[in-house]
N, C-alpha and C positions, 0 to 999 in steps of 0.2 A: 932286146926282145921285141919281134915286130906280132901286132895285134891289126886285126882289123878294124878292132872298137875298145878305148877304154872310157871308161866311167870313172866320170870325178865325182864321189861322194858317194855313199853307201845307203842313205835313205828310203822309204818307200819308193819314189822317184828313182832312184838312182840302181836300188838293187833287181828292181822287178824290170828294167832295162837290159841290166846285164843277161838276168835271165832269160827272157823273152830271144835278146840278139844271140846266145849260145843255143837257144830252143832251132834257131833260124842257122845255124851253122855255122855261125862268124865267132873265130876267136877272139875272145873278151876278154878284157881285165875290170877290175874295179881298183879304185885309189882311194884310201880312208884315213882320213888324220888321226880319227881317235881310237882307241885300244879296241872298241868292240863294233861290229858292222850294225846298223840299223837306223843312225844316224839320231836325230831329235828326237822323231818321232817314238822310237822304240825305245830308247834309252829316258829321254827326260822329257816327255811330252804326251802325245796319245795316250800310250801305254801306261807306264804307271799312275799317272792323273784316273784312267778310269779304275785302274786297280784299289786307289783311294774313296775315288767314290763310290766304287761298289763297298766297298767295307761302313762305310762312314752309312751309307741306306741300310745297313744291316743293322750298325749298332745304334741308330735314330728309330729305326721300324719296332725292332726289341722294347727301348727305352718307353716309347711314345705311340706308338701303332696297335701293338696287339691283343690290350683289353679289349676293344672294341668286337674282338673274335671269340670272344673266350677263353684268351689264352693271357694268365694271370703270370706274369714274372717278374722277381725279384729286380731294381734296378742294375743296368746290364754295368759294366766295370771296363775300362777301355785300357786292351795288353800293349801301349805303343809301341814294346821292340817287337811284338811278333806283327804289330800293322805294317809296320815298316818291313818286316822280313817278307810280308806277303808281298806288298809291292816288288820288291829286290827277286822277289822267286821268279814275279811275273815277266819281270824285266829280263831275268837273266835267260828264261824259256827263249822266248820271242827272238833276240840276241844269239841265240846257239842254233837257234829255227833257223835264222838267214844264214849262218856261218855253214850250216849243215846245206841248203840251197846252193851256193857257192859252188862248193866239193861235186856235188850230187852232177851240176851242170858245167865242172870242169872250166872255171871261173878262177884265173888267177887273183889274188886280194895280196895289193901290195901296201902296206901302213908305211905311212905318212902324208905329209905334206905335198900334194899334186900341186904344178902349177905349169902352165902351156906358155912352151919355152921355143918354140920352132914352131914349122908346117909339119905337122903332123908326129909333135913331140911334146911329152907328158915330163916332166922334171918331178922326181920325186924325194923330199925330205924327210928320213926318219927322225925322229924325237932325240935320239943322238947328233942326233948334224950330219950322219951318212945320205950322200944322194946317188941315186942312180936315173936313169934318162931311159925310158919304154917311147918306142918306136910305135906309129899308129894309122890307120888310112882315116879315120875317126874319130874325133872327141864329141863324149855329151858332158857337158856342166852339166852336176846335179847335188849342188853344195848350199840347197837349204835358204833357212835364214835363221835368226838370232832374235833374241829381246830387242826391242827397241829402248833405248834409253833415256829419261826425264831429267832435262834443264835443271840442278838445284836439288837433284837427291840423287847420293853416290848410294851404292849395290853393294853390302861387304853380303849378303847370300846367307846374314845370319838374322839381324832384324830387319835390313830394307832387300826383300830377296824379291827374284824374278820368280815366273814359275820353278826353275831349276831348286831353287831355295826351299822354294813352298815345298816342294815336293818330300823334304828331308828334314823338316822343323822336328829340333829333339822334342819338344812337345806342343800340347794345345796349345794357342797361347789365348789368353782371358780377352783379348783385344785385339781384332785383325782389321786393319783399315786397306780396302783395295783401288789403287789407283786406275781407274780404267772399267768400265761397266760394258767390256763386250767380251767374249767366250771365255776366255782365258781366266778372269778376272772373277765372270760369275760362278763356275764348276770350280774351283778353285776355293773361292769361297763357302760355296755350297758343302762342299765336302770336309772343312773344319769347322764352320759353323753347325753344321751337324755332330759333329762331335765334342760341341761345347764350347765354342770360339763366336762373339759378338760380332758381329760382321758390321761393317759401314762402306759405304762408297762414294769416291768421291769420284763424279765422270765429265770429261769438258761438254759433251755435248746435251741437249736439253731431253734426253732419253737415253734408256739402256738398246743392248742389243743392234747397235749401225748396222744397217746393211738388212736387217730381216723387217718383216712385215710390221708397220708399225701397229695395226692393232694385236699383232700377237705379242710384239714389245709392251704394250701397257697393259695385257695379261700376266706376263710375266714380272713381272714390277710389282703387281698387285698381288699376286698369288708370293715373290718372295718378300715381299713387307711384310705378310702372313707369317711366316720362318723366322721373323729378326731380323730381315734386311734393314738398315738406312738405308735411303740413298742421298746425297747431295749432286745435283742434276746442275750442267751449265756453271759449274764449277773449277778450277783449275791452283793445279797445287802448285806452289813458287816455292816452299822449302821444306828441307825433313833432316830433323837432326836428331842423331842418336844420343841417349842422354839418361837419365834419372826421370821415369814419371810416375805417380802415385804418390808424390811426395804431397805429405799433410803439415802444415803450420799450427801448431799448440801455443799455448803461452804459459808459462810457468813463475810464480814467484819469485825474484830472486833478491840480493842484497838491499835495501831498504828499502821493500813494497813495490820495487818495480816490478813488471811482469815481460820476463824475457821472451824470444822464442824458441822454439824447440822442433826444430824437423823432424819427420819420421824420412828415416833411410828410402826408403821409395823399390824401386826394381827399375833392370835394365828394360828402356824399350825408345821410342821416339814419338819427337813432337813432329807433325805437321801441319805446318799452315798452308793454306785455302784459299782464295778469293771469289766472287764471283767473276764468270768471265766481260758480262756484262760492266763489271766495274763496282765496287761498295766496299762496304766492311771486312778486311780479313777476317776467321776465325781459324783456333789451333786446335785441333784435338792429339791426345796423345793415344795411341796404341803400343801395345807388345811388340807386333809383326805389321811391316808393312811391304804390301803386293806389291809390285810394280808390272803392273798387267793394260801398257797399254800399245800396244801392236806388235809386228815383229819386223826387219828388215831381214832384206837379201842378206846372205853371206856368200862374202865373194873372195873376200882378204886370201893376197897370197897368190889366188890366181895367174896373178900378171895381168889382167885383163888392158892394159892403159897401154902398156908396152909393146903388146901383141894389138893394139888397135881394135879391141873388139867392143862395138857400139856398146855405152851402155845410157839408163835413163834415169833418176831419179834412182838411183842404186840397182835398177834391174837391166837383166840383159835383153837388149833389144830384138825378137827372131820374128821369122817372117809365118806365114800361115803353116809352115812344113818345119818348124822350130829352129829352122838354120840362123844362124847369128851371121853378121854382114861380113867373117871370115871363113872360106870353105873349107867342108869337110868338118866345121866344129858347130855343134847343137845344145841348146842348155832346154832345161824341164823344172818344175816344181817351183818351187816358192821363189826361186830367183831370176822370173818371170812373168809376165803379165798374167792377171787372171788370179781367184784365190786362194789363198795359201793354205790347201789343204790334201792332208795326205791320200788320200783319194786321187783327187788331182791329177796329183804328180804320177802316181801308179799309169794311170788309163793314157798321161804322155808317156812314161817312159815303155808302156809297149808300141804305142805308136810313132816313135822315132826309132823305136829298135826296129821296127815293119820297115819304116822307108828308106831307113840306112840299107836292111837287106834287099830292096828292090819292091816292098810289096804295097799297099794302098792304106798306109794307120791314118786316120783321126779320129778325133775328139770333139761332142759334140757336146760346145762350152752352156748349151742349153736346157742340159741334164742332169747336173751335179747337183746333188743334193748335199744340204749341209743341217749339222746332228750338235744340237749345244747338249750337253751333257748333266742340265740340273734333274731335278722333281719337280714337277713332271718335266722328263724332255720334251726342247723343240728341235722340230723337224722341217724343215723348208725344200723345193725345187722347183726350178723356175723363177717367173717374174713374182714380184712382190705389187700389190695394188698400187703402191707410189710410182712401182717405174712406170705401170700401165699409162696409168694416169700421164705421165710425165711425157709418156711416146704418143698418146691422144686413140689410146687401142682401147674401142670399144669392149665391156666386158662382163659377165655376167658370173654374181657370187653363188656360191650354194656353200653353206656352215651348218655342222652339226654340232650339237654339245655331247660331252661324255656322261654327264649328268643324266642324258637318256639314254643309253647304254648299260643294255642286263649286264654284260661280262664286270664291266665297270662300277656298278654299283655293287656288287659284292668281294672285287677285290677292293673295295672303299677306295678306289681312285679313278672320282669322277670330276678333277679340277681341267680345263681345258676344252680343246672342240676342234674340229677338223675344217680346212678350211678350201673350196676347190675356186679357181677362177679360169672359167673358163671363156674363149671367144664371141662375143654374143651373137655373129652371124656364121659360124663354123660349128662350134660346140668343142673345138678343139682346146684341149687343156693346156693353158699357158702358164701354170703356177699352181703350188698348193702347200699348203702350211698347215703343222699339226702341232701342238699342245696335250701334251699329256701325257699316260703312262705309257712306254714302249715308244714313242713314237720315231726313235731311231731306226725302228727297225719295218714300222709301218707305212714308211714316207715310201720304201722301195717298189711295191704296187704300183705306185702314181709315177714313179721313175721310169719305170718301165713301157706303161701305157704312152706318158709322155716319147720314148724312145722311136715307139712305132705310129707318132701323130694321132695319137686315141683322142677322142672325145670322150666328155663326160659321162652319157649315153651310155657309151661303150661298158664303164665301170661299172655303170648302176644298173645295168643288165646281166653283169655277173654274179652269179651264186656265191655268196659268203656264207661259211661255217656261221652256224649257233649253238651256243653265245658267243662271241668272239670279240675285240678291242675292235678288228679291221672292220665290222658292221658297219661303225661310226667312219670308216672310208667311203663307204658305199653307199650310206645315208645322206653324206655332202656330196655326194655326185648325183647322189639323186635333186638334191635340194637346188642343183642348177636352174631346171624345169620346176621349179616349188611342188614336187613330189614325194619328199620324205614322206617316210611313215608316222614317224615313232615320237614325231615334234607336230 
């Protein structure tokens, strides 16, 4: 079969490519290893992770939220087969949503195993051991990435599980220790510890959340030690072993006044031990369930990438500003590339490689991506963070508001967090901005936007925002650049 483009991998990256290049009139294929098209994201990641967490806010706000309203209920009872069935519903929509894309845009979907086996040849493995060989003027890599894996603790996916695990625990468990304190690890958290799960962390570095603003990081540290977080900070796990824990030593009388012992039987769960990274004292704690949430790698296995010569770096593919990898006519997207692994991302490349395959003018402007952690309250971030400002020597000027002054906010009782804009201090032009709080997933988009079109803060805090509204408090910190707010 000759294509003008196949796609390896079926993920957000991977499928909204194929769409985008059949939109553009080029014959498409997609190549998927696993039984259902949507890759991580849709199957054991995005998607059902927020399907959990929306249920888990539901039955915490019930539990613990709604006296405060006047609304007196019974302590709420949690149905784990139908939480899980909601998830599996959610998954299974989303999953037949891209398969029904596919069809609609006359997108051939061949299952199995892709791996680029010539100049402009797709080799594909069914799960049988059948292969067949697709003819092509084009490849995109768009095959993801995987759990990263921890030195000294194996994965059976039942007590030391990765997100994939997390995702399908037969129940709460009374004890969840999670390896790794950035997104993964805390919405993850978040959403069994709200349903009854002691949550602890243990994180190598000397803060949660790498990568985002760091005063919004020890907001959020503070507001979840509020919830039942531990954390153990600057810390680094060296072993986890499945075993017997909750075992208690009694003593009991036995044949001439001795006093024997007497274990109590315990339950299935594991020990892990801790160190400081700095160097000291191990310590062991045992948990039920243990996370292993600490980053993800490329997935490439299988590819042939070595054979076929195609540059790679520290696990990722090497491409140049137009996504071409250092062999022609082949382009890779999304998490197994530079840049962050997120499904966003990967969507906004794989239309703009699907553009310049067909001749037209895509990118990607790596300076507008906003990124969404999914606890209570979310954060929300785009742009620089004040560390890297700082770090580039870029003059800058803050404007923050809290939600705490916020009509909307105060009456939906969720006024932990604040807005946060940073703008150029000789431009006014917005180089960043971070939000905390309720919605804020959805509020950061504003500032995305304005950022898109080189706005200034100015610009924001001249526009008319609804009353009462959560976005006020956008408009209040763009005010606050100029020390203008009102409301503070």
């Amino acid at each position: 079969m000759a294509y003008d483009l196949i796609v390896i991998g079926s993920g957000p990256g991977g499928y909204v490519c194929a769409v985008r290049a059949a939109q553009l009139g080029l014959k498409t294929a997609i190549v998927e290893k696993e039984k259902t098209l949507g890759g991580t994201c849709l199957n054991i990641g995005c998607i059902p992770s927020k399907a959990l967490l929306q249920a888990s806010e539901h039955f915490h706000e019930v539990g613990h939220g709604m006296a405060a309203f006047g609304v007196i209920v019974d302590p709420p009872k949690l149905d784990h087969k139908a939480l899980m069935k909601h998830k599996d519903d959610v998954v299974s929509a989303n999953v037949n949503g891209v398969a029904f894309l596919m069809k609609k845009n006359k997108v051939d979907v061949h299952q199995g195993l892709g791996a680029i086996t010539g100049k402009g040849q797709v080799t594909v493995t069914a799960a049988g051991g059948e292969t067949k060989v697709l003819e092509t003027k084009s490849i995109v890599i768009a095959t993801g990435s995987e759990s990263a894996m921890l030195p000294g603790v194996v994965v059976d996916e039942k007590q030391v599980v990765t997100s994939t695990g997390a995702l399908s625990l037969e129940k709460v468990p009374g004890k969840l220790l999670v390896i790794g304190a950035g997104v993964i690890g805390l919405e993850l958290g978040s959403a069994w510890g709200r349903l009854g799960a002691k949550v602890e962390v243990v994180e190598f570095l000397d803060r949660i959340l790498p990568g985002m603003d760091g005063e919004v990081a020890k907001q959020m540290q503070r507001t979840l030690e509020k919830q039942g977080f531990t954390f153990n900070l600057s810390s680094k796990v060296t072993k986890a072993e499945t075993g017997k824990i909750g075992v208690e030593t009694s003593y009991q009388p036995g044949a001439g006044g001795f006093l024997l012992p007497q274990d109590s039987s315990g339950r299935d769960g594991v020990k892990v031990t801790f160190e400081p990274v700095a160097g000291g004292e191990a310590k062991t704690i045992e948990a039920d369930v243990v996370l292993v949430a600490t980053g993800r790698r490329p997935n490439t296995a299988g590819l042939n990438l070595d054979a076929m010569k195609i540059a790679t770096e520290r696990g990722r593919v090497i491409i140049d500003g137009h996504f071409r990898t250092n062999i022609e006519a082949v382009y890779a997207i999304g998490d197994v590339v530079r840049g962050p692994m997120l499904a966003h991302k990967a969507e906004d490349e794989g239309v703009a490689v699907a553009e310049l395959i067909a001749g037209k003018a895509g990118h990607v402007n790596y300076d507008v991506i906003p990124a969404v952690v999914y606890t209570q309250p979310e954060v929300a971030s785009v742009g620089k963070t004040e560390e890297e400002l700082k770090e580039a020597g870029v003059a800058y000027v803050v404007g923050k508001f809290p939600f705490t002054a916020n009509g909307r906010a105060r009456a939906m009782r969720h006024t932990d967090g604040f807005v946060k804009f940073l703008a150029d201090a000789k431009t006014d032009r917005v180089l960043g901005a971070h939000i905390v709080g309720f919605g804020a997933g959805e509020m950061i988009h504003e500032i995305a936007v304005l950022m898109e079109f080189g706005g200034s803060s100015e610009d924001l805090a001249r526009t008319c925002h609804a009353h009462p509204t959560m976005s006020e408090a956008v408009k209040e910190a763009a005010m606050g650049v100029e020390k203008r707010s009102i409301h503070i």
